[in-house]
C-alpha positions in Angstrom: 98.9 123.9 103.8 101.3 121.2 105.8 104.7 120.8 103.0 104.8 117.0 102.9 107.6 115.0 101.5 106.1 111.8 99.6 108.1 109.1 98.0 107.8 108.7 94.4 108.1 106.5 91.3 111.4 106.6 89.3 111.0 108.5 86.1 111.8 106.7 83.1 116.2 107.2 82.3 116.4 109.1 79.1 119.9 108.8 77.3 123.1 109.3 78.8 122.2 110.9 82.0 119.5 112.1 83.9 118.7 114.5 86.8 115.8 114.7 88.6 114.2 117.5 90.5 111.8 116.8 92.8 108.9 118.8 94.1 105.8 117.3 96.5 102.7 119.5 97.9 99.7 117.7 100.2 97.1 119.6 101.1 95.3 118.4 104.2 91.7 118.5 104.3 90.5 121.5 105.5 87.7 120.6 108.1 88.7 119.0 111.2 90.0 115.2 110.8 93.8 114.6 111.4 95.9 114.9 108.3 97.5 111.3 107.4 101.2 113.0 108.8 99.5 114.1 112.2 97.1 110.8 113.0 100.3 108.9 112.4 102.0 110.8 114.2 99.5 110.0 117.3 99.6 106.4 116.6 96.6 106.2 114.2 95.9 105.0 110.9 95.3 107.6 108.4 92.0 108.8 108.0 90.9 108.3 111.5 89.7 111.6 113.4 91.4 112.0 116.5 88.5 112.0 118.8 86.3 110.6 116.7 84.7 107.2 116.2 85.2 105.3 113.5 86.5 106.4 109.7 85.4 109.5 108.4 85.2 110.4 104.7 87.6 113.6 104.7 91.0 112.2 104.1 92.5 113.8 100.6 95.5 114.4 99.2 96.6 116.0 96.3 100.6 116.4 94.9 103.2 117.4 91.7 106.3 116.8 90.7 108.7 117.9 88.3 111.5 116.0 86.6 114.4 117.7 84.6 116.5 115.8 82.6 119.0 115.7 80.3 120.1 113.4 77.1 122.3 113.9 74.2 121.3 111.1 71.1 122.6 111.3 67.3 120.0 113.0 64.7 118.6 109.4 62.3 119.5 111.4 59.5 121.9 113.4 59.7 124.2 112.1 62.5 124.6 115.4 64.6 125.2 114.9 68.3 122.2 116.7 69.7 121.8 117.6 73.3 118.5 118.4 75.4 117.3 119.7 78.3 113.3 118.8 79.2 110.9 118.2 81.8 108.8 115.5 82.7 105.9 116.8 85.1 103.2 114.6 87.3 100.5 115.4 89.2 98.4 112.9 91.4 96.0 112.8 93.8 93.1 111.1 96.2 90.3 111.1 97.9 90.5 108.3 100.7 88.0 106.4 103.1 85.1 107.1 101.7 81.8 104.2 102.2 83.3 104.0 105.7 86.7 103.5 105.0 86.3 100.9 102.2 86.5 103.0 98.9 88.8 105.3 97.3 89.3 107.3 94.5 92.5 108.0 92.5 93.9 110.3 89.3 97.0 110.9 87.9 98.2 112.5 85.2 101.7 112.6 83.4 102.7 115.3 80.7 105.8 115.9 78.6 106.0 117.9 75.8 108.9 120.9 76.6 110.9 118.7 74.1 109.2 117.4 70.7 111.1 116.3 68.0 109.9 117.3 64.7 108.8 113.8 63.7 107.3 112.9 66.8 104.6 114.2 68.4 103.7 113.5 72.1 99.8 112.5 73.1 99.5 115.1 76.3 96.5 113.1 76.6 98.5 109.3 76.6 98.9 108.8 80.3 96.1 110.1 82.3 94.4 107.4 84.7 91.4 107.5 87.1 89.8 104.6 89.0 88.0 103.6 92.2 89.8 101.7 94.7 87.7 99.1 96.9 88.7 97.4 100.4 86.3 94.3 101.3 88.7 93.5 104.0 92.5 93.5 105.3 93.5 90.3 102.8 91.4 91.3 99.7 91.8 94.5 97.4 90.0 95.9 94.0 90.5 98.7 91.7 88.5 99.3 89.0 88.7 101.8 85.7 91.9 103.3 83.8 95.2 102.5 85.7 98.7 101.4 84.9 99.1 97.8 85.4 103.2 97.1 86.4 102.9 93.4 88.1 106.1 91.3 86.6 106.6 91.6 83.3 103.4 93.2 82.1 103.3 96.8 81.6 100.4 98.7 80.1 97.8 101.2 80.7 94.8 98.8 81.4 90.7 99.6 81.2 89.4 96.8 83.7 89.6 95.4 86.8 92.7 94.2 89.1 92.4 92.0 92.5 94.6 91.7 94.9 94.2 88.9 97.4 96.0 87.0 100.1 94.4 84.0 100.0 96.4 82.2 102.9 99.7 83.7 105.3 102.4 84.6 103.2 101.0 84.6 100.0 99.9 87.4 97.8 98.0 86.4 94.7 97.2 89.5 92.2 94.8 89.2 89.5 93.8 91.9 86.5 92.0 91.8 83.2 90.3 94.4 80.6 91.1 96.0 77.6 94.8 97.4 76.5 93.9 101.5 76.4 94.2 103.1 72.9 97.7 103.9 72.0 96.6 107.4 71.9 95.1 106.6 75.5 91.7 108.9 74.3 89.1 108.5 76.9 87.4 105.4 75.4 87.1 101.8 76.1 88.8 98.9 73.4 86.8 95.6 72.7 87.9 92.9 74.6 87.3 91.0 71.3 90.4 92.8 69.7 92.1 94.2 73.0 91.6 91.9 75.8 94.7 91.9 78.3 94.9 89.6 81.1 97.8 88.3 83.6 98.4 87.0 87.4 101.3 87.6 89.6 101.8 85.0 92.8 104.3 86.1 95.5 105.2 84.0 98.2 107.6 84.5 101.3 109.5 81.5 101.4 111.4 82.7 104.5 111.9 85.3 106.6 114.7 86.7 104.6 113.4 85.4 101.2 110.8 86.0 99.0 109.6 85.1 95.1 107.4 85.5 92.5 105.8 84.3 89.0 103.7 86.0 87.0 102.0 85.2 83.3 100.7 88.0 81.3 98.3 88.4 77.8 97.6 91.3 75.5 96.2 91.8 72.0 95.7 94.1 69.8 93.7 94.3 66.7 92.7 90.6 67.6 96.4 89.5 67.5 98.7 88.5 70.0 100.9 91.0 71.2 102.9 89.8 74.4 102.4 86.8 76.3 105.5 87.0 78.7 106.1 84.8 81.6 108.4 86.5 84.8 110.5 85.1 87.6 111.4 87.3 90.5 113.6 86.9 93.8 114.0 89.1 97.0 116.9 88.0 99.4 117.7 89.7 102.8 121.2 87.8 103.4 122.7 90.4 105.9 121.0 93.2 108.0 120.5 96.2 105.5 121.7 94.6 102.5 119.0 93.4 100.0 119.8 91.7 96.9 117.1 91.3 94.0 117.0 89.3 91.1 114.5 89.0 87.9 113.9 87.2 84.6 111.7 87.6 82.0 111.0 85.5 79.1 108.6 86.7 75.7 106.9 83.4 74.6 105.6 85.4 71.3 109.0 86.2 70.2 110.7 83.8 71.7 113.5 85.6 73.4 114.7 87.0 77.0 112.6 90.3 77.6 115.0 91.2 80.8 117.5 90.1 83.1 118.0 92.3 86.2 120.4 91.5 89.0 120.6 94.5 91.8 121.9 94.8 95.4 121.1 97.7 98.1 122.5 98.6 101.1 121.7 100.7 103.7 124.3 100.5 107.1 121.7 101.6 109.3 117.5 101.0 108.7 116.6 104.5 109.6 120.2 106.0 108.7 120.3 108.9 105.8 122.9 106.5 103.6 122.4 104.1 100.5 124.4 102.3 98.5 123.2 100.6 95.1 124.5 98.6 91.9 122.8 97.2 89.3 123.4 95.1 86.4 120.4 94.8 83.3 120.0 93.3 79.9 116.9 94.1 78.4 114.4 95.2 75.6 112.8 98.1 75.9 108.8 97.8 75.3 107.4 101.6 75.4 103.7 102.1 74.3 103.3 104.5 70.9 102.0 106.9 72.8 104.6 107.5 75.7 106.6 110.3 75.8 109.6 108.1 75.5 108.5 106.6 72.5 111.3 108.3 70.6 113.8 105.7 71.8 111.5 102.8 70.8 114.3 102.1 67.9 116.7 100.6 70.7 116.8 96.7 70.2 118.7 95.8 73.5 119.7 98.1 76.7 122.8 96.8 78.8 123.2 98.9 81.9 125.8 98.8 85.1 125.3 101.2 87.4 126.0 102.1 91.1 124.5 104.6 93.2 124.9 106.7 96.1 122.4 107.9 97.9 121.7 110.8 101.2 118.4 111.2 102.2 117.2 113.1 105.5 114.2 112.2 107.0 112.1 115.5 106.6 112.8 114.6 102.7 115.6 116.5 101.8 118.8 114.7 100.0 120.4 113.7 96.5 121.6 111.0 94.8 124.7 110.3 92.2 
């Protein structure tokens, strides 16, 4: 087994504070095509044999990660100041360029449930996802099955199809459509009469140092209109290493700003260990049933101000505070 260090998503903040402990394990295939880490490391893409000729179907990769965090919150009923300690665990995985190179496939799975409270019970079933991953060509991209849709402003666990295409330089179109998953996220499909969900995201680089998006998205359930938001997004690259980010989102149904995100990163040297961040956001939280962190769902507005600092080697190792 090669240890390889793999960037991850952000778990979810819980509370007051939170501290994450991070754990990744690849295993390389075991027959004889270069492991992503040592064909890149030869100048290849990943998946190509060294040697060989052409894609080969024997690129796979399979990892886990552990999150511990902790929150204190005030008992509904009862007012007491209670403080916890949980974890938050993920495990993911792949099986790449297979049809010659064209298709993958992809699982996840998330589970949480060292910490239940005794009104709430967490679905370990809510937020597993599979699906099959197509390439036609360099510009145009499918997936297909149960996956977790995050494009703008729309963010659910979607049965269907997303496209990503680039239909001319230096713009990126992305469209998806389905059903919204059961809030309990059991292994079967909605109706699109009751559950469709819908949305498009359009990116385009502006110039060199500036980039924006727009994005629509639509979801029902039980036949009525659940979100319809619309999102605006900036990317700005003002100095070397500094990048400064910017986002709106409006809810049409309820008429009101879903989130307002303004956030700056810096980083004196491209390849250096050091980060620097701050961040400024106003929004409202929208959590399926089923998550995990449903138990917050009560919270009508988050305000956040926040700076970071960050140290990260590049075999993998660092921290952040």
């Amino acid at each position: 087994m090669t240890l390889q260090p793999r960037p991850g998503r952000r778990a979810p903040a819980a509370g007051l504070a939170a501290v994450a402990l991070l754990a990744g394990l690849a295993c390389p295939p075991p027959w004889g095509a270069a492991t992503p880490v040592a064909a890149q490391s030869a100048g290849q893409s990943p998946g190509y044999a060294a040697g060989g000729a052409g894609w080969v179907p024997s690129s796979w990769w399979i990892a886990g990660r552990t999150t511990g965090y902790w929150f204190e919150t005030l008992d509904p009923d009862t007012g007491t100041q209670l403080q916890r300690f949980s974890f938050y665990q993920t495990v993911d995985g792949s099986i790449t360029r297979l049809a010659g190179g064209h298709l993958d496939l992809r699982f996840a799975g998330r589970f949480a449930d060292a910490d239940r409270f005794p009104t709430v019970q967490t679905n370990d079933s809510r937020l597993y996802s599979s699906y099959a991953q197509v390439r036609f060509d360099p510009r145009a991209l499918g997936r297909l099955g149960r996956m977790f849709v995050q494009e703008g402003p729309a963010s659910l666990t979607l049965d269907g199809l997303w496209i990503g295409l680039q239909p001319v330089r230096r713009i990126d179109l992305r469209l998806w459509g389905g059903a919204s998953a059961p809030e309990n996220l059991d292994w079967e499909v909605e109706s699109l009469d009751s559950d469709a969900a819908a949305g498009a995201r359009v990116l385009a680089t502006l110039l060199p140092e500036l980039r924006a998006g727009l994005s629509w998205a639509y979801v029902e359930r039980d036949g009525r209109t659940a979100a319809r938001p619309v999102g605006l997004e900036t990317t700005w690259f003002p100095l070397p290493g500094l990048r400064a980010f910017g986002r709106a989102e409006y809810e049409t149904v309820q008429e009101e700003w879903g989130r307002l995100e303004v956030l700056g990163d810096y980083r004196p040297r491209r390849d250096g260990p050091w980060g620097f961040g701050l961040q400024f956001l106003d929004r409202r939280p929208r959590i399926e049933a089923s998550s995990y962190f449903a138990r917050f769902g009560d919270l009508e507005r988050i305000e956040v101000l926040r700076g970071s600092v960050r140290y990260q080697r590049a075999d993998g190792l660092g921290g952040e505070a």
